[in-house]
mmJSON file of the N, C-alpha and C atoms, coordinates in Angstrom:
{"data_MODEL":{"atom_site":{
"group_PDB":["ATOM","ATOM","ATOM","ATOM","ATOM","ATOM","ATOM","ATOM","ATOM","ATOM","ATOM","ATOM","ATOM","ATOM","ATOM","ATOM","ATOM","ATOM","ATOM","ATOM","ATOM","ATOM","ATOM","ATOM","ATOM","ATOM","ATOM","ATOM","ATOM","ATOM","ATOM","ATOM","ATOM","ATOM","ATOM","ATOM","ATOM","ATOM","ATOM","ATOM","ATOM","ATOM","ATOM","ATOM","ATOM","ATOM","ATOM","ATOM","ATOM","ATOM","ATOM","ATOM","ATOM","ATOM","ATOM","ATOM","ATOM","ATOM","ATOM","ATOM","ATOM","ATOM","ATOM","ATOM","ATOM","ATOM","ATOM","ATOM","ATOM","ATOM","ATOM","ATOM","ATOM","ATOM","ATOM","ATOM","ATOM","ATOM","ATOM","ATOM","ATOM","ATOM","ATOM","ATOM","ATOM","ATOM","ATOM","ATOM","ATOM","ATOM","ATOM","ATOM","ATOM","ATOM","ATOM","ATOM","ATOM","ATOM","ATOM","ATOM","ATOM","ATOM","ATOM","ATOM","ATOM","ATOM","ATOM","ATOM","ATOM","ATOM","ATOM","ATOM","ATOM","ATOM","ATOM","ATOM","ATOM","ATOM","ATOM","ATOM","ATOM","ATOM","ATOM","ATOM","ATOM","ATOM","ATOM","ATOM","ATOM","ATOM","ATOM","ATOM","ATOM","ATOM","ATOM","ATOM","ATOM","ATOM","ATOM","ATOM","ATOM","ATOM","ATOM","ATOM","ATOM","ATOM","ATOM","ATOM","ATOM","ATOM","ATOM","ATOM","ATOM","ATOM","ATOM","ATOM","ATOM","ATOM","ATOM"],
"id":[1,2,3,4,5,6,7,8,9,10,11,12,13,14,15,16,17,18,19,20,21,22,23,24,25,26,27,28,29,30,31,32,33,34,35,36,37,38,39,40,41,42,43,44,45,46,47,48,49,50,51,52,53,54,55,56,57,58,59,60,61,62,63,64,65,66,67,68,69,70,71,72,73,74,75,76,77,78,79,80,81,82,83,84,85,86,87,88,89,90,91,92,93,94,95,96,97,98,99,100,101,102,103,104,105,106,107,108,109,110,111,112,113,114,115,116,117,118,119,120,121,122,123,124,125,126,127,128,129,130,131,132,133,134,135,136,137,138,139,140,141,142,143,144,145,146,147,148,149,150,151,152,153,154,155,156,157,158,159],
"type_symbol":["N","C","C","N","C","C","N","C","C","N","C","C","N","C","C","N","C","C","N","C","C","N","C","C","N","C","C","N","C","C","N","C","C","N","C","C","N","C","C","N","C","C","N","C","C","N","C","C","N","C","C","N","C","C","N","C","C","N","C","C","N","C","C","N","C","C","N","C","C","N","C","C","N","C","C","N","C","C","N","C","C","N","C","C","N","C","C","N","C","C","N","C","C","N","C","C","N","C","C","N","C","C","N","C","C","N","C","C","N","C","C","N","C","C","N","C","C","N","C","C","N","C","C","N","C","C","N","C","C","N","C","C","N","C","C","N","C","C","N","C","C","N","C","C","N","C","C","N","C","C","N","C","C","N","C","C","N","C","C"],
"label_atom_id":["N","CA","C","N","CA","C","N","CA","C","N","CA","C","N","CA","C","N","CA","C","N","CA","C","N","CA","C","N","CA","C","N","CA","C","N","CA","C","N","CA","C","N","CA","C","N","CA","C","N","CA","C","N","CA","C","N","CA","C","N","CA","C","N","CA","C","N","CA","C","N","CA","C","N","CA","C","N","CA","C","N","CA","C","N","CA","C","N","CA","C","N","CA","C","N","CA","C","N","CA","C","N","CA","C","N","CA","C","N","CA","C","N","CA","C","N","CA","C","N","CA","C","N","CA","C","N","CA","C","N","CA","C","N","CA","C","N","CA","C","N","CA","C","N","CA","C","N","CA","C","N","CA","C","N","CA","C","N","CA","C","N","CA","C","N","CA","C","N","CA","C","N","CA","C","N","CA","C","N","CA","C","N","CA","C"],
"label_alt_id":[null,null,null,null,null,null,null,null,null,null,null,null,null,null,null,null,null,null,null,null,null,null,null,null,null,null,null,null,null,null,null,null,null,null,null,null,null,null,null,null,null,null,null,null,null,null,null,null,null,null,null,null,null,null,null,null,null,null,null,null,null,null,null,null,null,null,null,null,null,null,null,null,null,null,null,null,null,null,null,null,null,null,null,null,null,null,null,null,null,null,null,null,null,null,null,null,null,null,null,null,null,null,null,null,null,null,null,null,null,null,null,null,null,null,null,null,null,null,null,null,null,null,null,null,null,null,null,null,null,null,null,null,null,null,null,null,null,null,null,null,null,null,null,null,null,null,null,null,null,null,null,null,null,null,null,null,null,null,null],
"label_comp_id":["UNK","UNK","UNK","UNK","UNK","UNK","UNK","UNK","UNK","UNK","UNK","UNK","UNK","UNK","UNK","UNK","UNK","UNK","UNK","UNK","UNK","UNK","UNK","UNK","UNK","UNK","UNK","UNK","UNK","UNK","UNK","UNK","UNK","UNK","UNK","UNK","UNK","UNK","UNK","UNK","UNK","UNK","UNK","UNK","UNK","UNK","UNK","UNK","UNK","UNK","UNK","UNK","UNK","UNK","UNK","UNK","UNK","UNK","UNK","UNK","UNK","UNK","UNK","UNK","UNK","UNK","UNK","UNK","UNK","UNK","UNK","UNK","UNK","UNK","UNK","UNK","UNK","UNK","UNK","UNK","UNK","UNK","UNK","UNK","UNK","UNK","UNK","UNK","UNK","UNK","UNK","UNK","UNK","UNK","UNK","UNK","UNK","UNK","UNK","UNK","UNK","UNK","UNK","UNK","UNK","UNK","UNK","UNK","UNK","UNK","UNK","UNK","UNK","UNK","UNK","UNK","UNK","UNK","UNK","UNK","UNK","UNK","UNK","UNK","UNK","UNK","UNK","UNK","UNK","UNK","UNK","UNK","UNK","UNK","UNK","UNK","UNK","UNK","UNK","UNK","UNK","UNK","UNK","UNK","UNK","UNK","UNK","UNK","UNK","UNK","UNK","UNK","UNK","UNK","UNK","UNK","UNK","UNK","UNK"],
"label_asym_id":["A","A","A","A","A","A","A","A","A","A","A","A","A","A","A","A","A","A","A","A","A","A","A","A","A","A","A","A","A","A","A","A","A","A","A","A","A","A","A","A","A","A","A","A","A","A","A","A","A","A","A","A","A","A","A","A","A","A","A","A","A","A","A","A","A","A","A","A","A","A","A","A","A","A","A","A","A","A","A","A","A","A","A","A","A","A","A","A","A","A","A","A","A","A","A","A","A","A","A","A","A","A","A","A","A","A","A","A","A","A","A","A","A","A","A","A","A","A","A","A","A","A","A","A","A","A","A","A","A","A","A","A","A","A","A","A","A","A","A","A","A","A","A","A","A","A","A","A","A","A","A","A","A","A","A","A","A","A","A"],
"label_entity_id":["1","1","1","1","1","1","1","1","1","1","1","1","1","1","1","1","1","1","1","1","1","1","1","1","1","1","1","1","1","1","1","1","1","1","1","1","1","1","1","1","1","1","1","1","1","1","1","1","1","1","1","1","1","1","1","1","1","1","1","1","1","1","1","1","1","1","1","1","1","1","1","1","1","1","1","1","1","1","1","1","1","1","1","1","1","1","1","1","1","1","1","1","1","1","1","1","1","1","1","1","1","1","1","1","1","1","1","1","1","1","1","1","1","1","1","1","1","1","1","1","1","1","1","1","1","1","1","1","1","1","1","1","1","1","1","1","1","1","1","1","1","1","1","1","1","1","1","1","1","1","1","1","1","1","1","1","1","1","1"],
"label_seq_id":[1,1,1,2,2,2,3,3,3,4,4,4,5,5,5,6,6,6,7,7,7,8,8,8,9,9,9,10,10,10,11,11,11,12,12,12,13,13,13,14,14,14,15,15,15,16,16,16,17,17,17,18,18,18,19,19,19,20,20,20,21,21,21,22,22,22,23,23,23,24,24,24,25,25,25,26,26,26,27,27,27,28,28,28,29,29,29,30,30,30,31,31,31,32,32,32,33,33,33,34,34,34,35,35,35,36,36,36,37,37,37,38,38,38,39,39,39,40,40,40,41,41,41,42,42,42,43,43,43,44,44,44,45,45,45,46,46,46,47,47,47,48,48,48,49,49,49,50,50,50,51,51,51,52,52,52,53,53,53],
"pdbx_PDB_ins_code":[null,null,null,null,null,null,null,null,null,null,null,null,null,null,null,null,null,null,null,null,null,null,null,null,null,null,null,null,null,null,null,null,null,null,null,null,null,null,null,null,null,null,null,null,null,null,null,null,null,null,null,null,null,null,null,null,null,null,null,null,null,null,null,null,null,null,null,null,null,null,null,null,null,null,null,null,null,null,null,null,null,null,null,null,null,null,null,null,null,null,null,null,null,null,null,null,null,null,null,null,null,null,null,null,null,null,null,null,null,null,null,null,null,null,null,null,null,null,null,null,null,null,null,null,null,null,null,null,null,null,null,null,null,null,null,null,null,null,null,null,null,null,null,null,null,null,null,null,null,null,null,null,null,null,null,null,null,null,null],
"Cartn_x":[-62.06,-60.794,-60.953,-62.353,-62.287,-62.576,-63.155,-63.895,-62.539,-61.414,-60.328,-59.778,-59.393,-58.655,-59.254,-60.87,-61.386,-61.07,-61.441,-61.222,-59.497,-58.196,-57.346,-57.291,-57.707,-57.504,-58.232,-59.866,-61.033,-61.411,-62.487,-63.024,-62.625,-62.622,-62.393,-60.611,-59.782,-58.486,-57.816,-58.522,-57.959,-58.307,-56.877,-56.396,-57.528,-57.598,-58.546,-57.782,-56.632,-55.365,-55.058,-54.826,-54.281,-55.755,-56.868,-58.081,-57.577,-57.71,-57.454,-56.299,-55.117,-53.947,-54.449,-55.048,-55.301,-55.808,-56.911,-57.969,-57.078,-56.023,-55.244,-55.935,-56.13,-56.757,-56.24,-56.281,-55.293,-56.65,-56.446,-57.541,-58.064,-57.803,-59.258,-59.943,-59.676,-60.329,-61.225,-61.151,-62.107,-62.752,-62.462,-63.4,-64.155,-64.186,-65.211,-66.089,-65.9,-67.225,-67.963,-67.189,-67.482,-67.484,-68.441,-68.542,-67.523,-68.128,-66.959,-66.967,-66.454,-65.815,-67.102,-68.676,-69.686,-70.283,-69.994,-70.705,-69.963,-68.407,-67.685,-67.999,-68.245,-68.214,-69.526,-70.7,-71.897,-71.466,-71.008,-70.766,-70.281,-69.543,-68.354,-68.907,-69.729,-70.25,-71.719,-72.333,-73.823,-73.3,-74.42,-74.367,-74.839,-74.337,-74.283,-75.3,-76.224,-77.382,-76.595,-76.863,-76.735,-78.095,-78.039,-79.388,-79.304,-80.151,-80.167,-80.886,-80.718,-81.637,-82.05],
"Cartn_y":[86.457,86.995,88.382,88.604,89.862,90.857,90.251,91.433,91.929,91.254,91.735,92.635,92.367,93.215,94.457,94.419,95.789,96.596,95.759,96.474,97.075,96.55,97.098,98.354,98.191,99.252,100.06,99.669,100.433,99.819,99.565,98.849,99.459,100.592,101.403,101.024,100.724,100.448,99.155,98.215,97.218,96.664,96.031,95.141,94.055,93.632,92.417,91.195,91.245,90.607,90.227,90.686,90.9,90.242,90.521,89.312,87.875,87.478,85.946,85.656,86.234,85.658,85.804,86.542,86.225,85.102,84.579,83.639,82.034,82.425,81.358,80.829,81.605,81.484,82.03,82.121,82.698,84.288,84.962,86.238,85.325,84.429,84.453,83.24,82.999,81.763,82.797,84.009,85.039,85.44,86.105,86.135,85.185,83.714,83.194,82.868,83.236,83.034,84.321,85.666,87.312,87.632,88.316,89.289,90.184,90.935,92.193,92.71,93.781,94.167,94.22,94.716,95.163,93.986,92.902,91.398,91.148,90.677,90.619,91.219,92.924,93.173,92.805,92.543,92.361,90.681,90.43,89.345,88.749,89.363,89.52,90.473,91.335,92.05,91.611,91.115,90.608,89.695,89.987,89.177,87.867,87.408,85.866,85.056,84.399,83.432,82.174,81.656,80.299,79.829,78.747,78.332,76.821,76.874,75.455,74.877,73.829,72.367,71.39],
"Cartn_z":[39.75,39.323,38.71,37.692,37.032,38.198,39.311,40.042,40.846,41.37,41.728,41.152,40.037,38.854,38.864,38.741,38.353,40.038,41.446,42.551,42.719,42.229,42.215,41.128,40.092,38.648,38.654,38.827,38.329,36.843,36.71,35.488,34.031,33.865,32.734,32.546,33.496,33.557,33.165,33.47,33.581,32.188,32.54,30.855,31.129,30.425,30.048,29.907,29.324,29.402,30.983,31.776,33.197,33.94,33.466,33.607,33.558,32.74,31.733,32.556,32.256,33.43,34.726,35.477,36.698,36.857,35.897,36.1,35.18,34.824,34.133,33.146,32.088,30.933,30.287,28.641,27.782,26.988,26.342,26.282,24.973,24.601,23.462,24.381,25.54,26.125,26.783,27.231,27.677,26.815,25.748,24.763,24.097,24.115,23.908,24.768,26.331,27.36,27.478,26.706,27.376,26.241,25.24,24.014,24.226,25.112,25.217,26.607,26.773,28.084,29.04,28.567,29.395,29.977,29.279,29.388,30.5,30.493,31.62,32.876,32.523,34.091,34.715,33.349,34.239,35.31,34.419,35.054,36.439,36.195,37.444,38.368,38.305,39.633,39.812,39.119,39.271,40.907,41.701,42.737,42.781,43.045,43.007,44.029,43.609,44.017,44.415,45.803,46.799,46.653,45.881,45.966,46.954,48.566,49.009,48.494,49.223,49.03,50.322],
"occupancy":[1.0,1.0,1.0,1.0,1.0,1.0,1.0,1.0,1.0,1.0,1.0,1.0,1.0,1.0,1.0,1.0,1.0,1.0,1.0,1.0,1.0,1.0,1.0,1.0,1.0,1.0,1.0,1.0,1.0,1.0,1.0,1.0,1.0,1.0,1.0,1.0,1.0,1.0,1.0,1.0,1.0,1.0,1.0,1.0,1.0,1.0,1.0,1.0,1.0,1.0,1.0,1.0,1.0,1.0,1.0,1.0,1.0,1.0,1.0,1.0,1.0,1.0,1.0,1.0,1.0,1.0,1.0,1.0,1.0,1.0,1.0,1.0,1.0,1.0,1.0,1.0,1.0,1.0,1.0,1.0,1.0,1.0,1.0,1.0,1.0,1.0,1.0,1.0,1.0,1.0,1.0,1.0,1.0,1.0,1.0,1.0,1.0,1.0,1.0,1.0,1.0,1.0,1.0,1.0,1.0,1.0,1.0,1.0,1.0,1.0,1.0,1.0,1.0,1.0,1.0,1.0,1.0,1.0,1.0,1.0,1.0,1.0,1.0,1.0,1.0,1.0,1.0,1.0,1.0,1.0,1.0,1.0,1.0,1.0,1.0,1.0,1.0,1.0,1.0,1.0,1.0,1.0,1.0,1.0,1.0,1.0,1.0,1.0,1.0,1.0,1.0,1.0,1.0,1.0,1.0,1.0,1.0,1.0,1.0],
"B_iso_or_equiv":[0.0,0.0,0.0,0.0,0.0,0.0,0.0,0.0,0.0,0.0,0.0,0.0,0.0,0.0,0.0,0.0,0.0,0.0,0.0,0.0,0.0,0.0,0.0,0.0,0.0,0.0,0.0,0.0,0.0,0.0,0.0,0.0,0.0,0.0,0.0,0.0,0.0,0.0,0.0,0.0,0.0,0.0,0.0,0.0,0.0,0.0,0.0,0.0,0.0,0.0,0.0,0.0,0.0,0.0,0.0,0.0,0.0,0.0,0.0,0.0,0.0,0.0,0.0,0.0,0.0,0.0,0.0,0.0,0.0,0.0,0.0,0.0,0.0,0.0,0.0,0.0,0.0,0.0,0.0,0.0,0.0,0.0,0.0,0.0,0.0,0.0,0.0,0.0,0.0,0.0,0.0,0.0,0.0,0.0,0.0,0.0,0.0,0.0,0.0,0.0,0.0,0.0,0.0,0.0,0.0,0.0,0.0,0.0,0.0,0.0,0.0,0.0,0.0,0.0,0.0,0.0,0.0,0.0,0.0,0.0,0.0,0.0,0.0,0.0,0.0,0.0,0.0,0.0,0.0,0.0,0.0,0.0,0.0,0.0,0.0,0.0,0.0,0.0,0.0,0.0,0.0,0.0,0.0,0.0,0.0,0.0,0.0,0.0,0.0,0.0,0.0,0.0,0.0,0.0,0.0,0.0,0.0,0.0,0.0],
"pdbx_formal_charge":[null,null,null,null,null,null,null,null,null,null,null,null,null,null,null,null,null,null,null,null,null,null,null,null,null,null,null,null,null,null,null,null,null,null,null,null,null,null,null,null,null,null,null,null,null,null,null,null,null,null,null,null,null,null,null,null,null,null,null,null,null,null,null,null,null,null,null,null,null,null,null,null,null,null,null,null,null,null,null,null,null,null,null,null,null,null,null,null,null,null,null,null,null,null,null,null,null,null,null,null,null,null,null,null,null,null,null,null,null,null,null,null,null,null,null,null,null,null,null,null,null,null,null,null,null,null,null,null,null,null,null,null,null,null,null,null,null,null,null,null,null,null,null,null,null,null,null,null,null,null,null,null,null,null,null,null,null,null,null],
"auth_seq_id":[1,1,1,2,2,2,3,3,3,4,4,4,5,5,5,6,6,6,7,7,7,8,8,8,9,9,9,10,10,10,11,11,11,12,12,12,13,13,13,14,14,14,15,15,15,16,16,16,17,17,17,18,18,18,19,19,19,20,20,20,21,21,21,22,22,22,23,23,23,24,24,24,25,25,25,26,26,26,27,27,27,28,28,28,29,29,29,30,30,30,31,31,31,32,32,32,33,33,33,34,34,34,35,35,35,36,36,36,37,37,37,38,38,38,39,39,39,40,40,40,41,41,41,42,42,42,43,43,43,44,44,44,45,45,45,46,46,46,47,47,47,48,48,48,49,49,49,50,50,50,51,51,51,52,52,52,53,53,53],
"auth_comp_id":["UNK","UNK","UNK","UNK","UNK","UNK","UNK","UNK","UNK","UNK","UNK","UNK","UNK","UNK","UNK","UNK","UNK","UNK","UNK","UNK","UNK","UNK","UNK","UNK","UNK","UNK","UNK","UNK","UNK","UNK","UNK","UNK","UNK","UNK","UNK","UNK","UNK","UNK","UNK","UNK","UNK","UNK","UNK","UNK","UNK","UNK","UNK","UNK","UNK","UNK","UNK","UNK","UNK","UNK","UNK","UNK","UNK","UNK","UNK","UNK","UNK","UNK","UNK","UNK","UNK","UNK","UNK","UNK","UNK","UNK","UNK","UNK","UNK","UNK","UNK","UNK","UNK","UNK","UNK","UNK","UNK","UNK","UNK","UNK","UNK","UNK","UNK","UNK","UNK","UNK","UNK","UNK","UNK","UNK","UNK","UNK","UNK","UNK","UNK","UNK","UNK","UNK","UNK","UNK","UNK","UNK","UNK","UNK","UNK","UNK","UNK","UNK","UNK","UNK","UNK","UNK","UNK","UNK","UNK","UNK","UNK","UNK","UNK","UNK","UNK","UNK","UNK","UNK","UNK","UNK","UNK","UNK","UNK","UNK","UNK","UNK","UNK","UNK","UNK","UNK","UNK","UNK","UNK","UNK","UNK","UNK","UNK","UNK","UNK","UNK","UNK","UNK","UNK","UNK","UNK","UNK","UNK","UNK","UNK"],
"auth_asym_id":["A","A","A","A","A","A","A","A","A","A","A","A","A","A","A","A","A","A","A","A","A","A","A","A","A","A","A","A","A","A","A","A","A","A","A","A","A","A","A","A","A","A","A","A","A","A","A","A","A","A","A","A","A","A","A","A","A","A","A","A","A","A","A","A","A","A","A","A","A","A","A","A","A","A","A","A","A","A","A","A","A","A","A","A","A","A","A","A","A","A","A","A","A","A","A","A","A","A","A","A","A","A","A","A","A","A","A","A","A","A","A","A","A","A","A","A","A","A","A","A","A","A","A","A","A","A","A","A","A","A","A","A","A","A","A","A","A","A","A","A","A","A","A","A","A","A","A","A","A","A","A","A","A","A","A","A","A","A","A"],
"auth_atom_id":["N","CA","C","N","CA","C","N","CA","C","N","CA","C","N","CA","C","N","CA","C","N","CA","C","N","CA","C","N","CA","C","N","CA","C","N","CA","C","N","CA","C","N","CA","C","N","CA","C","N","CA","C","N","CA","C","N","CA","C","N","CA","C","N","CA","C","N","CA","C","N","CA","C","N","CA","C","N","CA","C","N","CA","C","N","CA","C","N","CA","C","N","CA","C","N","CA","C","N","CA","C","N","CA","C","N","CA","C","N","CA","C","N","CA","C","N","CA","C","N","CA","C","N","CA","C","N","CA","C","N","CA","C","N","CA","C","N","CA","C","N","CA","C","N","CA","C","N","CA","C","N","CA","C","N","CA","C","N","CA","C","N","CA","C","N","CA","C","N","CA","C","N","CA","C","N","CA","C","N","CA","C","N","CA","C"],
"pdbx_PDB_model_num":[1,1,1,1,1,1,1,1,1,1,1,1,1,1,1,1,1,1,1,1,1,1,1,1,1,1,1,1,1,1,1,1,1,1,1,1,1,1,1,1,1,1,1,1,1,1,1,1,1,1,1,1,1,1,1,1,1,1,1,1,1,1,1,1,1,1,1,1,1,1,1,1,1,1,1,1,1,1,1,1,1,1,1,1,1,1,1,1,1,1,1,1,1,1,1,1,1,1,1,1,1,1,1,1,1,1,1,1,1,1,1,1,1,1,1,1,1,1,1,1,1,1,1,1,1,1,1,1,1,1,1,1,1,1,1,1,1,1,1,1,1,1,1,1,1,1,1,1,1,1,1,1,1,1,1,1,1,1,1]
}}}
């Protein structure tokens, strides 16, 4: 959801607010999984590991 937001806005733009509602969460339910804004985006753009089995 965050990585949308930042591809429509640009990261420096986007509400953080407009995060959390995208992702149907309320903003302190984001702030307790995300310190702050840099944590999020690592987050959200770190590429993501498929691990089989």
């Amino acid at each position: 959801m965050a990585r949308e937001v930042f591809d429509e806005v640009g990261i420096e733009q986007a509400a953080l607010n407009d995060v959390a509602r995208r992702a149907g969460v309320g903003p302190g339910t984001l702030w307790r999984h995300f310190a702050n804004r840099d944590a999020l985006v690592t987050a959200s753009t770190r590429p993501r590991v498929v691990e089989s089995t």
